[in-house]
MARKEDO-34131 format. One record per residue: residue number from 1; residue in one letter; x, y, z of N, C-alpha, C, O in turn. Coordinates in nm, 3 decimals. Example, Ala and Ser with C-alpha at 12.3 -4.5 7.8 and 13.67 -1.06 7.14 Angstrom:
BEGIN
     i   aa     neast    nnorth       nup    caeast   canorth      caup     ceast    cnorth       cup     oeast    onorth       oup
     1    A     1.319    -0.569     0.780     1.230    -0.450     0.780     1.320    -0.330     0.780     1.424    -0.332     0.846
     2    S     1.285    -0.225     0.708     1.367    -0.106     0.714     1.290     0.003     0.787     1.341     0.114     0.804
***
This chain:
BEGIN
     i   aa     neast    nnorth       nup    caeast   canorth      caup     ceast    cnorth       cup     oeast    onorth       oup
     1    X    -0.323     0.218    -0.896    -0.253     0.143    -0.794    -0.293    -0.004    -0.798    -0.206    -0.090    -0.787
     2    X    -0.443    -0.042    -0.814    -0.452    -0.170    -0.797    -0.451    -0.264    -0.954    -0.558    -0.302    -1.003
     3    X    -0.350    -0.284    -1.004    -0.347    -0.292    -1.178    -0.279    -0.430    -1.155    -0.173    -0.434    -1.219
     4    X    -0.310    -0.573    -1.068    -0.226    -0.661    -1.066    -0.331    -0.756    -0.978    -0.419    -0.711    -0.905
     5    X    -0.303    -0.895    -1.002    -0.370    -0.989    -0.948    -0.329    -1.053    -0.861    -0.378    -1.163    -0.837
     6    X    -0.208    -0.993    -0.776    -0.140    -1.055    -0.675    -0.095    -0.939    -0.542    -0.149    -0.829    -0.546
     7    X    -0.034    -0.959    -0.472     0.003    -0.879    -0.335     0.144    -0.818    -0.349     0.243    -0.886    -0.374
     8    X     0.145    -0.678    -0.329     0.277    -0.651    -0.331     0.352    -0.701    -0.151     0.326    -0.693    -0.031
     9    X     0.448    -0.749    -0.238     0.558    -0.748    -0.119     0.637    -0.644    -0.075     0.697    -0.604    -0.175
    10    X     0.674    -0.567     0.038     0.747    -0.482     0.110     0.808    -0.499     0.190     0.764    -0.526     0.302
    11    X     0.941    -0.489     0.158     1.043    -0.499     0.313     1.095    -0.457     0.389     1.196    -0.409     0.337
    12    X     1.097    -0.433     0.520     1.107    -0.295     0.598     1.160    -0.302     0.741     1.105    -0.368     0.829
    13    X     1.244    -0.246     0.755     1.319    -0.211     0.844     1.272    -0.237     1.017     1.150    -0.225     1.001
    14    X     1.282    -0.254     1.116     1.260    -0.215     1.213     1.286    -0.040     1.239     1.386     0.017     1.196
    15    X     1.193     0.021     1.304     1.129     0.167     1.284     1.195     0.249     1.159     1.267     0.348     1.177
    16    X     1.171     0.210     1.065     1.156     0.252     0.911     1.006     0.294     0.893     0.907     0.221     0.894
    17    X     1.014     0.427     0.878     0.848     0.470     0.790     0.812     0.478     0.631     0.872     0.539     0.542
    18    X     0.704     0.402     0.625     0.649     0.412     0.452     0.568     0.495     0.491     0.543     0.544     0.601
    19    X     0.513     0.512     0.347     0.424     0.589     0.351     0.328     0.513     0.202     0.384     0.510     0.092
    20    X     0.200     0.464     0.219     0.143     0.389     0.144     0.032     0.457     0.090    -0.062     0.510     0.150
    21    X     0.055     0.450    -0.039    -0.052     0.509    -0.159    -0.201     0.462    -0.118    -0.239     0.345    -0.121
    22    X    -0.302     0.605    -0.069    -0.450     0.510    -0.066    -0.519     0.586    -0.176    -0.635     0.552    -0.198
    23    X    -0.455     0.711    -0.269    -0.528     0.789    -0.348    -0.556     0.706    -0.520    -0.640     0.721    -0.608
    24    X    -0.418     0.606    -0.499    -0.474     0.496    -0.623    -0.376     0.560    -0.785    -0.346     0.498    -0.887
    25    X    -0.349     0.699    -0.747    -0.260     0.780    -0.847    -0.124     0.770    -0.823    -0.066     0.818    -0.921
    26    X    -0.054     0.735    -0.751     0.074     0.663    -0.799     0.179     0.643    -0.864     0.243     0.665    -0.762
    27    X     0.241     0.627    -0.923     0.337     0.589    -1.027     0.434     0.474    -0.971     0.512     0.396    -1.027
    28    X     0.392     0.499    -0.813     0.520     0.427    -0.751     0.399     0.284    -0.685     0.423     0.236    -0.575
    29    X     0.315     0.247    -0.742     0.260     0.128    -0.630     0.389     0.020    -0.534     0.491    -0.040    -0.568
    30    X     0.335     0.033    -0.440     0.196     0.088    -0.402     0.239     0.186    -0.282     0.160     0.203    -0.188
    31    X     0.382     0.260    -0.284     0.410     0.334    -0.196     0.376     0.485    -0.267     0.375     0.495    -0.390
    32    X     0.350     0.597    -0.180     0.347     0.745    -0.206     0.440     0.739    -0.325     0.522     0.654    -0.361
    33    X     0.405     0.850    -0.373     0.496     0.936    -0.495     0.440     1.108    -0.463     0.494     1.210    -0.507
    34    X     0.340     1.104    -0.390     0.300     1.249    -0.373     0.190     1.252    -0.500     0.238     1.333    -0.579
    35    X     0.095     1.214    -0.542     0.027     1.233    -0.649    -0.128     1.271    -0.553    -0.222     1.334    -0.602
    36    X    -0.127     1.215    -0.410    -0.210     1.269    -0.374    -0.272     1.411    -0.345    -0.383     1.430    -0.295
    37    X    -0.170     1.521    -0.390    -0.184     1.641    -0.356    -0.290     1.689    -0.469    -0.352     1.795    -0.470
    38    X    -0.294     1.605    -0.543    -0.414     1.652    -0.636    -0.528     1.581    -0.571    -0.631     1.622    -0.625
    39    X    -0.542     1.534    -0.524    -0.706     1.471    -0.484    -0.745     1.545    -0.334    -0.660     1.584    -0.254
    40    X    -0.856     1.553    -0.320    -0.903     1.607    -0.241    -0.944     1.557    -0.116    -1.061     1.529    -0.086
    41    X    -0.837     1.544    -0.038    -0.805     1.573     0.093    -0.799     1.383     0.139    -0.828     1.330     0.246
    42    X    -0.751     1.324     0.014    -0.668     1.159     0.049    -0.513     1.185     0.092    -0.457     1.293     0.076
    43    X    -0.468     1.097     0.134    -0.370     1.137     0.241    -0.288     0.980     0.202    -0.361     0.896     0.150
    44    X    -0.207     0.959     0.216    -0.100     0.811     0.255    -0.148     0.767     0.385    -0.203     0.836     0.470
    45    X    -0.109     0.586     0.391    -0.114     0.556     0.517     0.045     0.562     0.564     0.140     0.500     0.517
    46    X     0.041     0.636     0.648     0.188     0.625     0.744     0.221     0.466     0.849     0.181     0.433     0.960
    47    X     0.286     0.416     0.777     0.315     0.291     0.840     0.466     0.292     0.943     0.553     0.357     0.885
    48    X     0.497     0.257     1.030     0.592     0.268     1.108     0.664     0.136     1.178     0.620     0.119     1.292
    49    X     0.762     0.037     1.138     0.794    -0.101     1.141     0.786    -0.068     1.266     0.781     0.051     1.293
    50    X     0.782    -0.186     1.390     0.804    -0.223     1.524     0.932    -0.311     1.512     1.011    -0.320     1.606
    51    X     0.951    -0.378     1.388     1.061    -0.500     1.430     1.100    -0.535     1.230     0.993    -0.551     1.172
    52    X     1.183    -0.543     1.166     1.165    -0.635     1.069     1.128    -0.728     1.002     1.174    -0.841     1.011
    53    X     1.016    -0.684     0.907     0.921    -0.759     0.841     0.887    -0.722     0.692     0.887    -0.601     0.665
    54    X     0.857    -0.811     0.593     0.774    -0.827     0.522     0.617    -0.784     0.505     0.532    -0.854     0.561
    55    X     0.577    -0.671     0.431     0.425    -0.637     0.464     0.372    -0.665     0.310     0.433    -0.645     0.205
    56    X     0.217    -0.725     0.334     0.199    -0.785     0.205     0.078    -0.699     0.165    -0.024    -0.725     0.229
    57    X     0.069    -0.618     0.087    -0.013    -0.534     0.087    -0.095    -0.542    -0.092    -0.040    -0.571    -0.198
    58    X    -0.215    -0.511    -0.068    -0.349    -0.529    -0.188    -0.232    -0.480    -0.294    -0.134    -0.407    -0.277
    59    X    -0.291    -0.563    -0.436    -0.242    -0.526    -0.567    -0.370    -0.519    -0.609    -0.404    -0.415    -0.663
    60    X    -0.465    -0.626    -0.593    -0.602    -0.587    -0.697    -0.729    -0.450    -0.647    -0.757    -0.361    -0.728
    61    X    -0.768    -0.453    -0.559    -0.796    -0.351    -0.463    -0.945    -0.436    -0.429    -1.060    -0.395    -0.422
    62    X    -0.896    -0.548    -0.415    -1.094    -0.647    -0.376    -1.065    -0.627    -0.207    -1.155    -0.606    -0.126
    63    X    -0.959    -0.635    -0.182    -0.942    -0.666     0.007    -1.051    -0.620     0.082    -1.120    -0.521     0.056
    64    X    -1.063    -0.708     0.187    -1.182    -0.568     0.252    -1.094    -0.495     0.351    -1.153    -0.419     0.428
    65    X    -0.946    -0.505     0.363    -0.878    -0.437     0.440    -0.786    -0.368     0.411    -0.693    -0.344     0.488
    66    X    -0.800    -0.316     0.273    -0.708    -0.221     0.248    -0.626    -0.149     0.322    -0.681    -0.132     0.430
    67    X    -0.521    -0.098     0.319    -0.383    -0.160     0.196    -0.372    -0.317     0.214    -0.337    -0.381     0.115
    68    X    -0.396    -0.380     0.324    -0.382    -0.504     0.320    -0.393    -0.597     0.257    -0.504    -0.598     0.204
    69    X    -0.314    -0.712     0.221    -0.394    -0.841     0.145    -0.504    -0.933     0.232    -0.476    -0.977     0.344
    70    X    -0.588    -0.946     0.188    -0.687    -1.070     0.289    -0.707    -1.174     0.158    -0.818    -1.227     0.146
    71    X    -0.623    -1.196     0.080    -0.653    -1.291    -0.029    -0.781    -1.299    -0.136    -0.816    -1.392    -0.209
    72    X    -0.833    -1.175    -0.120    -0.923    -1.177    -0.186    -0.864    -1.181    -0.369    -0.945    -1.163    -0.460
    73    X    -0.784    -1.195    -0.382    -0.662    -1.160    -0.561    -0.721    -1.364    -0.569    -0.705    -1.430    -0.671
    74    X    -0.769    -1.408    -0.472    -0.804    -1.555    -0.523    -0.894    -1.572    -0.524    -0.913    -1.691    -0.548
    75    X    -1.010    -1.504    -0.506    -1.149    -1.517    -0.546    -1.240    -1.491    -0.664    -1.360    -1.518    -0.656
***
């Protein structure tokens, strides 16, 4: 999942649910594909829009707030 030196961008609906890859197996970064059913007992983050937005979420995996970006892809 984290194979990139920049932030993925996501665009999303007002109450639209993702569902965000934290198991790192993937195919789809950085949203679910279901690959977590092989790892032991990692799960997606269930995200749920309030309003229409843009979510900028870790590509390198330095953040300290995963899925989040905190800019750490510039350090």
């Amino acid at each position: 999942m984290y194979s990139q030196q920049f932030p993925y961008s996501v665009a999303i609906k007002k109450d639209e649910e993702i569902y965000i890859c934290q198991c790192g197996k993937t195919a789809k970064s950085p949203l679910c594909d279901g690959s977590h059913k092989q790892t032991d007992g990692v799960r997606p983050l269930i995200f749920t829009a309030e309003k229409d937005q843009s979510l900028t979420l870790c590509g390198c995996g330095k953040s300290a707030d995963i899925p989040w970006c905190d800019g750490s892809h510039n350090r």
